[in-house]
C-alpha positions in Angstrom: -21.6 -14.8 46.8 -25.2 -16.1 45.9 -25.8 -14.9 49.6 -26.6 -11.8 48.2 -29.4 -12.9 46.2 -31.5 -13.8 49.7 -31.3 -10.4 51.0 -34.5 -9.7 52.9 -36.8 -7.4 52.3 -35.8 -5.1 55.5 -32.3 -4.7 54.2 -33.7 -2.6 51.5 -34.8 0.2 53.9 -31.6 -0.7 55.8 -29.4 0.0 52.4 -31.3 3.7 52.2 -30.3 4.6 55.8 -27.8 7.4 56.1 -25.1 5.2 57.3 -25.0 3.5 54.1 -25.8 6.7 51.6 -23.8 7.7 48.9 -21.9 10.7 48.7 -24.6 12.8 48.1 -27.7 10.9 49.5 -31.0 10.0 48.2 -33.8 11.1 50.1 -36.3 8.7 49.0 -39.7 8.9 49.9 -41.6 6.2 51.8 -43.7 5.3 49.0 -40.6 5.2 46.5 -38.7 2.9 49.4 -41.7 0.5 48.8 -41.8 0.8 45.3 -37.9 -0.1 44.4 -37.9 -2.9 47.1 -41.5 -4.6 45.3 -39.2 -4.3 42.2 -35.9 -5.7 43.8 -37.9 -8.5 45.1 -38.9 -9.3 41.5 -35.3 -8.5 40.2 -34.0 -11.8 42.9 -36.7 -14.0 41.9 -35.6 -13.9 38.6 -31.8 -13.9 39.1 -32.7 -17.1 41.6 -34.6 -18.9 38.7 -31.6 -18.6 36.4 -32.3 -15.7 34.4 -29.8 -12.7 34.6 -30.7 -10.9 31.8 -34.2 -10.2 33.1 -33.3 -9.3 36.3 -30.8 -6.9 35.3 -33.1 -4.0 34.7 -35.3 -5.0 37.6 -32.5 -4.3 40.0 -31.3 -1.3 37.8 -34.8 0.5 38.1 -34.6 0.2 42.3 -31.7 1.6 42.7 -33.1 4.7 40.0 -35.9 4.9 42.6 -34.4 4.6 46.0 -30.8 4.0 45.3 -30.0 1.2 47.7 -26.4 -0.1 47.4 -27.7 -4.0 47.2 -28.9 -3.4 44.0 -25.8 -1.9 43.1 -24.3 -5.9 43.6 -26.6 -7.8 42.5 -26.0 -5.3 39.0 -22.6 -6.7 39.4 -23.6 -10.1 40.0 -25.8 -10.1 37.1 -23.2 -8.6 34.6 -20.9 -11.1 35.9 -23.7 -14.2 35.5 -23.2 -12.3 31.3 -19.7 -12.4 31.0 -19.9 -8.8 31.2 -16.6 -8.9 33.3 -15.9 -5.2 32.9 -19.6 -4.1 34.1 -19.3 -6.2 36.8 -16.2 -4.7 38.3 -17.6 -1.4 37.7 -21.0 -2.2 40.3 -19.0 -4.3 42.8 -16.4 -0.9 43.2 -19.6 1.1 43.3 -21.2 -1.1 45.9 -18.4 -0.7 48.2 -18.4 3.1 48.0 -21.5 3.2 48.2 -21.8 0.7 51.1 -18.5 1.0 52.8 -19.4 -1.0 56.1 -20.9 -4.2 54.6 -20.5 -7.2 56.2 -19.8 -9.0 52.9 -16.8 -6.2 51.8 -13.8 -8.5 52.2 -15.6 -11.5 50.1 -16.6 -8.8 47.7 -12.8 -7.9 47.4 -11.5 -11.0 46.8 -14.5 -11.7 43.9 -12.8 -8.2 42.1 -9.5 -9.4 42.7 -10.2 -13.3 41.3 -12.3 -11.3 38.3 -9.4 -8.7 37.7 -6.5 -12.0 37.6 -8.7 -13.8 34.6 -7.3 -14.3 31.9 -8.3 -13.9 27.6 -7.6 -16.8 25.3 -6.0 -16.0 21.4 -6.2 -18.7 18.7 -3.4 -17.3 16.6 -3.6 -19.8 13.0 -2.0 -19.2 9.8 -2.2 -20.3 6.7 0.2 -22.0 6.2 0.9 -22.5 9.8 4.3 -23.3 11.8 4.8 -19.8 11.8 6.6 -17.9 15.0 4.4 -16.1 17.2 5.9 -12.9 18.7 3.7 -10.9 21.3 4.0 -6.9 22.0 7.2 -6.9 19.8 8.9 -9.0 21.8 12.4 -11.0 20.8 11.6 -14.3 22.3 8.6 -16.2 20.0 5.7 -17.7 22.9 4.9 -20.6 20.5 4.1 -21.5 16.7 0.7 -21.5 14.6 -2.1 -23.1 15.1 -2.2 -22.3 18.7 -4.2 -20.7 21.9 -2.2 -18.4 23.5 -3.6 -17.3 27.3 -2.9 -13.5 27.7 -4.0 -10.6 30.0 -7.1 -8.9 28.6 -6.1 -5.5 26.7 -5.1 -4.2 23.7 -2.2 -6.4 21.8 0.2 -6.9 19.0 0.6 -10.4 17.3 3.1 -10.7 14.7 4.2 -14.1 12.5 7.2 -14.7 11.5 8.1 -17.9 8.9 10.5 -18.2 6.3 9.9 -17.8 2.9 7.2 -15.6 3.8 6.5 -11.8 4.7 6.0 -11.1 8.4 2.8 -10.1 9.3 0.8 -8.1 12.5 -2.7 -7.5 13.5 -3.4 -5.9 16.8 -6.5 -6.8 18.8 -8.5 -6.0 21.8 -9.4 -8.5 24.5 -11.8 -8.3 26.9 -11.8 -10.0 30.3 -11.7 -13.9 29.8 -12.6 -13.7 26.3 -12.1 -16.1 23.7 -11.0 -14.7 20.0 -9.5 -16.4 16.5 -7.0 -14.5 14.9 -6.4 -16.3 11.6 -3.5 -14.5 8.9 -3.0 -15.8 5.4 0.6 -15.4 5.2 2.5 -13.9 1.6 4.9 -15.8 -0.4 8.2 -13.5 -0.8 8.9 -13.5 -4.6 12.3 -14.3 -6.2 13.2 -10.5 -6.1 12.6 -10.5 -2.2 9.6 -8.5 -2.7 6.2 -10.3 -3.4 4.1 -7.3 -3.4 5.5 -5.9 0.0 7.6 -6.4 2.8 5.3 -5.9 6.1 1.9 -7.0 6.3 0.1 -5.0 9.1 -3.5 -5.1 10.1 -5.8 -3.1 12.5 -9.5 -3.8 13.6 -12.0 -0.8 12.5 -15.2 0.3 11.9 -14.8 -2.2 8.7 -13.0 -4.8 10.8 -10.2 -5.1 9.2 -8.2 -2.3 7.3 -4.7 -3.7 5.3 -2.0 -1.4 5.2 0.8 -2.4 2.4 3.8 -0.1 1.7 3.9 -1.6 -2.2 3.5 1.9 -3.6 5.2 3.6 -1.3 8.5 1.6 -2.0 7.8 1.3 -5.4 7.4 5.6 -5.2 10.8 5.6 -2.9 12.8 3.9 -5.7 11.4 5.2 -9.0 10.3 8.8 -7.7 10.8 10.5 -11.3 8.9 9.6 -14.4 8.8 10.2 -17.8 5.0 10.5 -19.6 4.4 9.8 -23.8 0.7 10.2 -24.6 -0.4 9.7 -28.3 -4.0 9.7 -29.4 -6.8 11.7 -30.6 -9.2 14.4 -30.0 -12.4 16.2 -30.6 -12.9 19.5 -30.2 -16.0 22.2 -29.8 -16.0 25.6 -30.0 -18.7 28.0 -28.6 -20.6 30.0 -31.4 -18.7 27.7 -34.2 -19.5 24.2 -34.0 -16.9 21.4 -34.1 -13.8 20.8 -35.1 -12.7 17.7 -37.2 -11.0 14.9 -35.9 -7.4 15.7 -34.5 -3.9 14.1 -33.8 -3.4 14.5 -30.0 0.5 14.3 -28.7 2.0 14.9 -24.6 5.0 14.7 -23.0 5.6 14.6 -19.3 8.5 14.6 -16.9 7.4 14.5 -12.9 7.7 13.4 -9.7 5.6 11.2 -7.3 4.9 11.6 -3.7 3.6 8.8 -1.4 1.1 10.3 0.9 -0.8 7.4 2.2 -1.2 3.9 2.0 -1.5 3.0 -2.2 -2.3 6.9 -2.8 0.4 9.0 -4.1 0.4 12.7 -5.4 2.6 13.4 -9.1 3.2 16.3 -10.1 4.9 17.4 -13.6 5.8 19.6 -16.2 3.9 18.0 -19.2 4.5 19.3 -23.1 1.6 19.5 -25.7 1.3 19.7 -29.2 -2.7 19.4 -30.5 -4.1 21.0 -33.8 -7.3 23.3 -34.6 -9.3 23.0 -38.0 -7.9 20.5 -40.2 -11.5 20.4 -42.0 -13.3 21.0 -45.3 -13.3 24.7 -44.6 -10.2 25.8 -42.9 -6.4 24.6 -42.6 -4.6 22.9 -39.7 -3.4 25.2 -37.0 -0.9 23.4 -34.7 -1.5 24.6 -30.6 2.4 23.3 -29.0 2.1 24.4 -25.0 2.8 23.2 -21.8 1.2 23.3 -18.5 1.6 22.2 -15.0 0.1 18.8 -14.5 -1.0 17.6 -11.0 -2.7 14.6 -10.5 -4.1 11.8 -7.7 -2.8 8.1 -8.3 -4.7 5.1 -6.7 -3.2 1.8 -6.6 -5.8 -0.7 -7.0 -3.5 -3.7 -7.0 0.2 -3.8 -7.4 -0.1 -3.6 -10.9 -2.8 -1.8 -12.0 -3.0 2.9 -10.9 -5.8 4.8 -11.7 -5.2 8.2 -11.6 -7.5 12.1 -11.8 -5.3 13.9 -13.6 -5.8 18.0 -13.9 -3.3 20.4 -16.0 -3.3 24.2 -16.2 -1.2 26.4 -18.8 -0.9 27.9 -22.0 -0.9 27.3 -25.9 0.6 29.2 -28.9 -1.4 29.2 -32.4 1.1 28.9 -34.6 0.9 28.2 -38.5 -1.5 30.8 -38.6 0.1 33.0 -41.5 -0.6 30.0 -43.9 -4.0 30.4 -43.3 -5.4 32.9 -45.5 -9.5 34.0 -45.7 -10.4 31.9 -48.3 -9.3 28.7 -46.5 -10.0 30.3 -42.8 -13.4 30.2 -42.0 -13.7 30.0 -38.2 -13.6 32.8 -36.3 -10.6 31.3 -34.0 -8.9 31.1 -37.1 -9.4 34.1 -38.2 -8.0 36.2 -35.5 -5.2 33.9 -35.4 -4.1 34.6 -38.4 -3.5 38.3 -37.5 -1.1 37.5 -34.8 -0.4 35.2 -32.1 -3.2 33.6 -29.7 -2.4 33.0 -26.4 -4.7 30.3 -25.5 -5.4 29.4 -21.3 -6.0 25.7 -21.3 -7.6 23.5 -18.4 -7.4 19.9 -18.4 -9.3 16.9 -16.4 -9.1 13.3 -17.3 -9.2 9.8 -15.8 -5.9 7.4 -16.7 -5.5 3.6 -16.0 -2.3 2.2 -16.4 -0.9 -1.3 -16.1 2.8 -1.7 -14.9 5.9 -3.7 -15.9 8.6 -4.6 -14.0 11.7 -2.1 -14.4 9.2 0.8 -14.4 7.6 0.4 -17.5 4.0 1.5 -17.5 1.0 1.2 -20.3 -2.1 2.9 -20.0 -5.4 4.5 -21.6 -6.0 8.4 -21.0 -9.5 9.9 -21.5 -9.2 13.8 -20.8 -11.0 16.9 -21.4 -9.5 20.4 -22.2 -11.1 23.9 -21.5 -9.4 26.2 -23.8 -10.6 30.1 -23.3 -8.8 32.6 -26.1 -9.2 36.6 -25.8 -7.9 38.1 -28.9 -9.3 41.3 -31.3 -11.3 40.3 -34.4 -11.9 43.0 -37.0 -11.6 45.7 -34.2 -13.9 43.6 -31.9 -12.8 41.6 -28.6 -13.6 38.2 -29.3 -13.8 35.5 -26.8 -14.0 32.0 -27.9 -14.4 28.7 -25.8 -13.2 25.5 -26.8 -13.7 22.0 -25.4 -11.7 19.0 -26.3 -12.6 15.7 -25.5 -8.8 13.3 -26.1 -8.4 9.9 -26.2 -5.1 8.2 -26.3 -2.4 5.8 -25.4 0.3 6.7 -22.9 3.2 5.0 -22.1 5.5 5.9 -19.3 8.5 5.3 -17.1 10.0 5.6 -13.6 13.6 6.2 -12.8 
């Protein structure tokens, strides 16, 4: 094969000849003719000194100028000199399209052949190792960790098995005779059987490595429904007022939650408030019991620990209100409450963390906000007020 490398000059202007043209042939001029083989020339005299990577774009420019097929081999000898296995195959095929009544096509067959039988090495090692080593889901292990396994280059599966320990898989992508470590950290099963998970599975990315656990979603499968206390306190605001004093805060939930991707899952749930109004110097204690529908997003950040954005849209009642008379009522909320009924719309958005137990037992710390808009007559006028509440609290919850 390093033949090729003393090609003469005259078998550039030999390789542009009709006989050898591509499928759709360049019609170089003279002066281009000269031009790729001055450049070809310099393209051998560095692959002859040992450097391939310099003369790859020498012999890349003559065949832009003049397309001869040599230069199309020497590409592939080039890529090949690199490693570039792949890129090699691809010029050698070209050069025998494009040159298909070389002399040299039968040792350039046999070169694609030898390159297309090499084969990729795997060091498969765990920690800790004597693991099984299965390949493409296959029954029969092909040997234990820490070892080199030779397979075909492509796109694999490798999966550990050991007892005592979760099975885990990664898939990876080979190239022609490459060499690639594949180490695993294997997971101790717990007492329960579980240990966080039951399949460990792995996939190279654009971050190299993305873990996919089904913790929450088995966790979700067994104890879909749950049952949500919140105690705590709150602020609140009103538009054209001023605030509110301090106020006792209470919630109760009952939901569902939905696995919808690896530690995400959607709840959604029916949840049951009871917050007050006034309660200052100047007014009485109105007491707001509602409900509303509560949706909200649930991150698993570890196995224990779920942070969750938590929404809520509904209604409150004012009720209470015919104890408050106008020498204790002094905000206009009030006010107009105490004539009949309020309907009050209420929006909520907050941010929960909560800590699990075993047996479904959860604590956690809720900071919300709530949007309250209330359209009601006040002495013969239609009065809008806006109130914001800012919560804090304690909830505690279960799944069954």
């Amino acid at each position: 094969m390093e033949r090729r490398l003393a090609v003469p000059l005259v078998l550039i202007a030999l390789a542009v000849a009709p006989t050898v043209a591509p499928a759709q042939p360049r019609r170089p001029t003279p002066a281009q003719v000269r031009e790729a083989a001055i450049i070809y020339q310099e393209g051998l005299a560095l692959m002859e000194g040992g450097n391939p990577e310099a003369a790859l774009p020498k012999f890349q420019q003559a065949y832009d100028i003049a397309a001869p097929p040599n230069a199309l081999f020497n590409i592939g000898a080039c890529q090949e000199a690199l490693r570039n296995f792949e890129q090699a195959l691809e010029f050698y095929e070209r050069y025998l399209v494009e040159a298909p009544n070389a002399e040299d096509r039968r040792d350039v067959q046999s070169r694609i052949a030898q390159i297309r039988g090499m084969k990729s090495h795997l060091n498969v090692s765990s920690d800790p190792s004597g693991a099984l080593i299965f390949l493409d889901n296959g029954d029969q292990a092909v040997g234990t960790t820490d070892q080199e396994l030779e397979v075909a280059p492509g796109n694999h599966v490798i999966t550990l098995r050991l007892e005592g320990y979760q099975e885990a898989s990664k898939s990876v992508t080979l190239r022609i005779a490459e060499r690639k470590a594949l180490p695993f950290a294997l997971r101790a099963v717990t007492a329960d059987g579980g240990g966080g998970g039951t399949t460990v599975i792995e996939r190279e990315g654009p971050t190299r490595t993305i873990y996919v656990t089904r913790t929450i979603q088995e966790r979700e499968q067994q104890t879909p429904w749950y049952v949500d206390l919140g105690l705590g306190f709150y602020k609140g605001f009103m538009s054209g007022v001023g605030n509110f004093a301090l106020n006792f805060n209470a919630a109760l939930a009952i939901g569902r939650g939905i696995p919808i991707a690896d530690r995400l899952s959607f709840d959604i749930g029916l949840e049951v408030v009871m917050t007050g109004v006034g309660g200052d110097a100047d007014s009485k204690t109105i007491l707001l019991p509602g409900f509303r529908a509560q949706p909200r997003l649930r991150l698993g950040v570890t196995d224990k620990i779920d942070l969750a954005l938590t929404t809520g849209l509904g209604l409150q009642l004012a009720i209470n209100a015919d104890q408050c008379n106008e020498e204790r009522c002094r905000h206009p909320m009030l006010e107009a409450a105490a004539t009949d009924t309020a309907s009050l719309l209420a929006f909520e958005f907050g941010v929960a963390g909560r800590y699990n137990f075993p047996f479904g037992l959860g604590v956690g710390l809720n900071l919300g906000m709530d949007y309250v808009l209330k359209d009601t007559l006040a002495g013969g006028q239609l009065f809008k007020a806006n109130l914001l509440r800012i919560a804090f609290g304690l909830g505690v919850q279960y799944r069954f």
